[in-house]
C-alpha positions, 0 to 999 in steps of 0.5 A: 135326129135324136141321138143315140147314146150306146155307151156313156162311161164315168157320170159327170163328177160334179165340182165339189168344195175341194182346195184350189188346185194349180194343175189337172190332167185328162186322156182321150178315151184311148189314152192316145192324147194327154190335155193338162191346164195348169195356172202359172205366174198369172196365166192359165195355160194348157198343154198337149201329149201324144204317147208321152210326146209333147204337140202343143206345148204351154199356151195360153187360154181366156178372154180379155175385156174392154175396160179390164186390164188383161186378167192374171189367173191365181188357181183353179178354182174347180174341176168335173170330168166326164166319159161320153160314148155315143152314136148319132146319125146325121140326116144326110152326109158323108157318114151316115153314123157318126160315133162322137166318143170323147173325154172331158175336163171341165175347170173352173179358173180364177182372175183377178178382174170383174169378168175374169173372177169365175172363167169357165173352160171345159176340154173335149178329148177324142183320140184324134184331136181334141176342142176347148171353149170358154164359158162366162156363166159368171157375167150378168145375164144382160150385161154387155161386154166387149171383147178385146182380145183372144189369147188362145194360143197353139204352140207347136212343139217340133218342125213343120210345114204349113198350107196357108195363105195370107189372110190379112185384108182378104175379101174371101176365102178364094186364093191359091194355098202356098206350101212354107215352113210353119214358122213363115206363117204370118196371118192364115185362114183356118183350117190350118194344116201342118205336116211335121218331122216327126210324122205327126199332122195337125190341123187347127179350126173352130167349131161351132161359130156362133155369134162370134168373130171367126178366127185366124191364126197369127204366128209368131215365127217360132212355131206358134199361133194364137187367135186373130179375130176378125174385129168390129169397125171400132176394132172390139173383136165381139160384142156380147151380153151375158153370160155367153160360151165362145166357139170351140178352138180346135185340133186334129191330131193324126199320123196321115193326112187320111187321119184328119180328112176322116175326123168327125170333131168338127161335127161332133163339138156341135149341138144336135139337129134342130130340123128333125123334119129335113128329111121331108123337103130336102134331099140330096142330088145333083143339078145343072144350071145356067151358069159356066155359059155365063163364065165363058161370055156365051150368055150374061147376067145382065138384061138385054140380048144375051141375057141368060136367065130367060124363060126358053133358056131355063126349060132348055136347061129343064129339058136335059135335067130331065133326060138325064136324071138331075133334081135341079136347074140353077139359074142366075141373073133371073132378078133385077140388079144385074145391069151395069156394075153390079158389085159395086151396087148390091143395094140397088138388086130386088130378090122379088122383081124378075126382068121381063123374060123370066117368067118363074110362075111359067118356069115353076110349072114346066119344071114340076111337070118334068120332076125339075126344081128351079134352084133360087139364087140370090146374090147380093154383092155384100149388100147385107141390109139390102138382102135382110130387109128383102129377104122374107119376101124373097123366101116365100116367093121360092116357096110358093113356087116348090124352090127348097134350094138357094144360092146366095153369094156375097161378092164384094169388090172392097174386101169388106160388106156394109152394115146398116149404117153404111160402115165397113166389115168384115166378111167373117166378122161377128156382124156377117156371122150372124147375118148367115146364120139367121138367113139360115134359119129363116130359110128353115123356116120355109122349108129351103136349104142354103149353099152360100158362096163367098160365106163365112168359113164352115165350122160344122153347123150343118149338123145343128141347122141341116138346111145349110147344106153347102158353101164354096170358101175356096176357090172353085170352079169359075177360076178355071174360066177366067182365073189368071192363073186358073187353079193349079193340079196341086190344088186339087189335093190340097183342099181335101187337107185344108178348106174341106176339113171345115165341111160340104163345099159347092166346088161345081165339077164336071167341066168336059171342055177342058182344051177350049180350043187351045185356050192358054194353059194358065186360062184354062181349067188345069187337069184332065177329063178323068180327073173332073170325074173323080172330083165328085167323089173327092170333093164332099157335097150333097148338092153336086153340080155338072157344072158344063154347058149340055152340049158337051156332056152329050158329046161325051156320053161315055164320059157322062155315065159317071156323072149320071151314076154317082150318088151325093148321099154317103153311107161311109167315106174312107181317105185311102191315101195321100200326101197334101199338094201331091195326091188323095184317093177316097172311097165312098159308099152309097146310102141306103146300097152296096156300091162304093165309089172312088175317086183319085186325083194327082198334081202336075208329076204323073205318078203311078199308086197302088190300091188295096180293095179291102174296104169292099164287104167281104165274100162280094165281088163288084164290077169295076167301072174304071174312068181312067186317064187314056194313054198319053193323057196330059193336062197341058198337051191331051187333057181329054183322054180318058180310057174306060174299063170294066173288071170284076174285083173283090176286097182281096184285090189290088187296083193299079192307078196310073194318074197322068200329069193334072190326071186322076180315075174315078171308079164305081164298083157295081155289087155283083152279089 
C-alpha cells in the first residue's frame, strides 16, 4: 500500500561545493543516538553514542575491489541531511501500521582508487537503532566489478554477552543457539544479539538483501565484528556491474530485550510493497498437512505402501480443516523424486509429474467444495537448476488448480547447493540470494505467496515483495521428532531475541502428543502442552500451522479451542517482558477486533512472573481465557497437564503466570464491551 507521510521534517539539504570536511555528525529524531563518520589516517570510520555514551566505537566503513589495492579515504568530500516522519500500513503483519521515523546523513568520501574516487554512504537514524549502506553511483553503468572484501565493522564498547552459533561450513540456519562471552564469538550467523553490563542490548543484522552475499560477522576476541560474506567458488565475495547500492548493515540499540523484539528497522530500511493487489489472493490463516505423520514414520515421502501424499489421504486431511476452520492442507511427497536418497539427488525430482495415487485435479476439486486449498510444496534438495528450469511450469500447475501457497525446501546433505554448471555454493551466498528472490517474484507473478524452508536469512523483503510470507532459518518443530537432542526449553525464548528479529518464521507449533509413549526425553519434544499453545502467539507467522496428527487434536478438544481461536493477522503486538535464554511474554491484538492474546513461555527452571493488563483498551473489560500449566505440570515427568479458566479482567488488572518447568500459558482475553 502506498505510504502515508504525516510529518516530513527538514527537506533534504542537498550537498553543495563546500570545502572538504573531515568529520559529520546526526542524531536520531529524539536525540537518543549520535552517528558520526569521520575520515582518518586513510580510513573512513564511523562512531555510535547513546545519551553521550560511546556503543560502537570507530569502526570502519567501504568496499575493496578485485584489481585495487585496499582504498585509502582522504575527506569527505559532501554531505546531505534530512528528517522523515511517516506511517505505512503493512498488508499484512504483526503491526498493521508502522511509523518509520528516522534522521539521515548521507556523505560522500573520497579514495584514492578508481572505484573508491566518489563512495557513497548514507546513515538511517531511528531512536532505537540505526542502518548504513554503501552506494557506487560512481562506477559505470555496465561495468563489472568484483567485490573482495567488506570492511564494515561493529566495534563494541563494554562487556557483553552473546547468543550465537558457529556459522563457519553451515549447510543452514538450524542449530541450537549457545550463550558465551561476546569476545568468544568466532564466526556468527546474523541476527546477532548481545546483552552488556551496562543494561544496554544490541542486536546486529541486515536489511534488504538483495542481489548480494549474506553476511556473518567475524570477531576479532576483543568485542568487535566486522563482515564475513559468503564468497563465490572462486572466493569473490560479489559480482555486480555498476553502479550498485549494497544491503543495509544494522543495529538495534535498546534497554530490554522487548526493545529489539519490537523494533520495525529491519522493515523499515526496506523499499515499499511492490504487489498493491496481495490482499486479493492472499490472506493469512491457519493449515494443517500431512507432514509430522511423516516425521513420526506413520507415513513416508516416498512411493510405495505407506506413501503419505495419496488422494484418500489428503481428503481425510481436507475433511478436518473443514470441520475445524483451517484454510489449508500441506501436502508433501505428492511429486516424483522422493524414491531412494532423495537428497542426494535433487536434479532427478519433477515439480509437475504426481505418483499415481495423487490425483490433484480430484484433490483440488474436493477441497474447493469443502472451503479447503491444497497448500503446494516443492522441495528441492539444493538442486537450484533443476527447480529453476521447472519452475514456471510447476507455478502455473498450483494455479491452474487454486494453490496461492507453496512450500519450498532446500535440504541439502553437503552444506552447499549446485549452480549450473555443477559447482558448489553457498546456501546464502550471492548465487542462492538471487535465485530466492526471483522464485519470489515469479510466484507474484501467478498469484502465489512463498514460505521457504532451509532459506536465506529474513532481512525484511516481505515488506517489498508481500507474497514472501514466511520462512523457517531455525530449528523448527521436526527436530523435536527426531532431532538428537530435540530443542531444549531455553530455545524457545531465545528465537524471539535472535532468528525471529530477522521476521515471519514457519516454526509448526501445536504438537499435543507431547510424551509419545515415554519416548527419551533428549528424543522428544521438550516443553509442555500449555507452552505449544502459547507459541502461536510468541512465534510470528501469517501462516501458522497445527502441526499434530488430527487424532490428537480431537483427543484434546479443550486444548484445541485455542488453536481454533487464535488469529495470524496482527493489529499490533507488545514483548511485555523478558529475559533472553530464560523467558518472553508477548501480546498481540487482532486485525480488524478488540481481542488480544497473549502468550508466554519459560525455560527448563519453573518460575512464577507477574502481568500487568494495562496494554487492554481502557474502560473495557475482556473474558480471560487461560491455558495454563495444571499443577505438577513438568516438561520431562507431566508435559501434558494443563489447567483451563475463565475470569473477567481490565487493563487495571495484574495476572499472575506460574510457568512449570519447559512450561508456559496462552491467554485470549474475549472483549466483553
Amino acid at each position: 500500500m502506498t505510504p502515508k507521510t504525516t510529518l516530513l521534517l527538514g527537506l533534504s539539504m542537498l550537498a553543495m561545493a563546500t570545502p572538504a570536511a573531515a568529520r559529520e555528525c546526526v542524531r536520531s529524531p529524539g536525540a537518543v543516538l549520535e552517528l558520526c563518520v569521520s575520515v582518518a589516517d586513510g580510513r573512513a570510520l564511523y562512531a555510535v553514542t547513546r545519551g553521550g555514551t560511546e556503543v560502537i566505537a570507530p569502526s570502519r566503513l567501504g568496499l575493496a575491489f578485485a584489481g585495487e589495492a585496499d582504498p585509502r579515504y582522504t575527506a569527505i568530500t559532501s554531505t546531505a541531511r534530512s528528517a522523515s516522519d511517516t506511517t505505512w500500513e503493512q498488508p499484512w503483519g504483526e503491526q498493521r501500521l508502522i511509523r518509520d521515523k528516522h534522521s539521515e546523513l548521507k556523505v560522500t568520501l573520497a579514495g584514492d582508487t578508481p572505484l573508491s574516487q566518489a563512495v557513497g554512504v548514507t546513515f538511517r537514524l531511528f531512536d532505537d537503532g540505526f542502518g548504513f549502506r554503501y552506494d557506487y553511483a560512481g562506477i559505470p553503468a555496465g561495468q563489472a566489478v568484483a567485490v573482495t572484501a567488506d570492511h564494515s565493522q561493529f566495534r563494541t564498547v563494554g562487556a557483553y554477552r552473546a547468543w550465537w552459533y558457529e556459522a563457519l561450513g553451515v549447510d543452514r540456519d538450524e542449530y541450537l543457539y549457545k550463550e558465551s562471552d561476546a569476545r568468544r564469538v568466532t564466526l556468527a550467523e546474523t541476527p546477532l544479539t548481545l546483552k552488556g553490563d551496562n543494561g544496554l542490548y544490541l542486536s546486529f543484522h541486515e536489511a534488504a538483501l538483495v542481489d548480494f552475499p549474506s553476511m556473518l560477522l567475524a570477531g576479532d576476541g576483543a568485542g568487535g565484528y566486522s563482515a564475513w560474506l559468503m564468497p563465490w567458488p572462486d572466493g569473490t565475495l560479489a559480482k555486480k556491474t555498476g553502479p550498485f547500492a549494497t544491503p543495509w548493515r544494522t543495529v538495534l540499540v535498546g534497554d530490554s530485550p522487548g526493545a529489539l523484539a519490537d523494533s520495525r528497522i529491519t522493515l523499515n530500511l526496506n523499499e515499499p510493497n511492490k504487489l498493491p493487489d496481495i490482499g486479493q489472493w492472499f490472506k493469512p490463516g491457519k493449515y494443517v498437512g500431512i507432514w509430522w505423520e511423516m516425521h513420526l514414520d506413520k507415513s513416508t515421502w516416498a512411493s510405495g505402501p505407506k506413501h503419505g501424499a495419496n488422494t484418500a489421504n489428503v481428503k481425510h486431511y481436507m475433511d478436518f480443516a473443514a470441520k475445524y476452520g483451517f484454510d489449508g492442507v500441506l501436502v508433501e511427497g505428492w511429486n516424483k523424486g522422493w524414491d531412494g536418497d532423495w537428497t542426494a539427488n535433487g536434479d532427478k525430482f519433477s515439480f509437475t509429474e504426481a505418483y499415481p495415487d495423487f490425483d490433484i485435479d480430484a484433490i483440488a476439486r474436493y477441497g474447493k467444495a469443502k472451503g479447503v486449498k491444497l497448500i503446494g510444496h516443492n522441495e528441492t534438495a539444493g538442486a537450484i537448476e533443476n527447480y529453476a528450469r521447472q519452475l514456471d511450469g510447476a507455478l502455473k500447475l498450483y494455479a491452474d488448480h487454486g494453490v496461492s501457497v507453496v512450500k519450498t525446501g532446500y535440504v541439502r546433505p553437503s552444506g552447499t547447493i549446485v549452480d549450473g554448471d555443477g559447482g558448489p555454493q553457498w546456501f546464502a551466498g550471492q548465487y542462492a540470494v538471487r535465485h530466492h528472490l526471483d522464485v519470489v517474484k515469479r510466484a507474484a507473478q501467478y498469484h502465489i505467496a512463498i514460505d521457504t524452508h532451509e532459506p536465506v536469512k529474513d532481512t525484511g523483503l516481505r515488506r517489498t515483495w508481500p507474497n514472501w510470507v514466511s520462512r523457517e532459518g531455525a530449528r523448527g518443530q521436526e527436530f523435536n521428532a527426531w532431532g538428537n537432542p530435540t530443542n531444549p526449553p531455553e530455545h524457545m525464548t531465545i528465537l524471539p531475541f535472535t532468528r525471529l528479529l530477522g521476521g515471519p518464521m514457519d516454526f509448526t507449533p501445536g504438537i499435543f502428543d507431547i510424551a509419545r509413549g515415554g519416548k527419551e526425553l533428549t528424543r522428544r519434544v521438550q516443553s509442555t502442552l500449555a507452552t505449544q499453545l502459547a507459541e502461536y502467539v510468541v512465534v510470528y507467522s501469517p501462516i501458522q500451522m497445527a502441526a499434530d496428527l488430527p487424532e490428537n487434536y480431537e483427543a484434546r478438544p479443550d486444548a484445541f479451542r485455542f488453536i481454533r481461536d487464535v488469529p495470524t493477522d496482527w493489529e499490533t503486538s507488545k514483548t511485555l517482558q523478558g529475559a533472553i535464554g530464560d523467558y518472553v511474554v508477548v501480546a498481540r491484538q487482532a486485525r480488524g477486533g478488540g481481542d488480544w492474546y497473549l502468550g508466554a513461555i519459560g525455560d527448563e527452571e519453573a518460575r512464577d512472573l507477574s502481568q500487568p493488563l494495562s496494554f487492554l483498551a481502557p474502560g473495557k473489560r475482556y473474558e480471560a481465557q487461560i491455558y495454563a500449566d495444571a499443577p505438577g505440570a513438568d516438561y520431562r515427568t507431566n508435559p501434558e497437564a494443563l489447567a483451563i479458566g475463565k475470569r473477567i479482567v481490565t487493563r487495571a488488572d495484574t495476572l499472575p503466570l506460574a510457568l512449570a518447568p519447559g512450561g508456559g500459558a496462552a491467554i485470549r482475553f474475549k472483549l466483553l464491551d
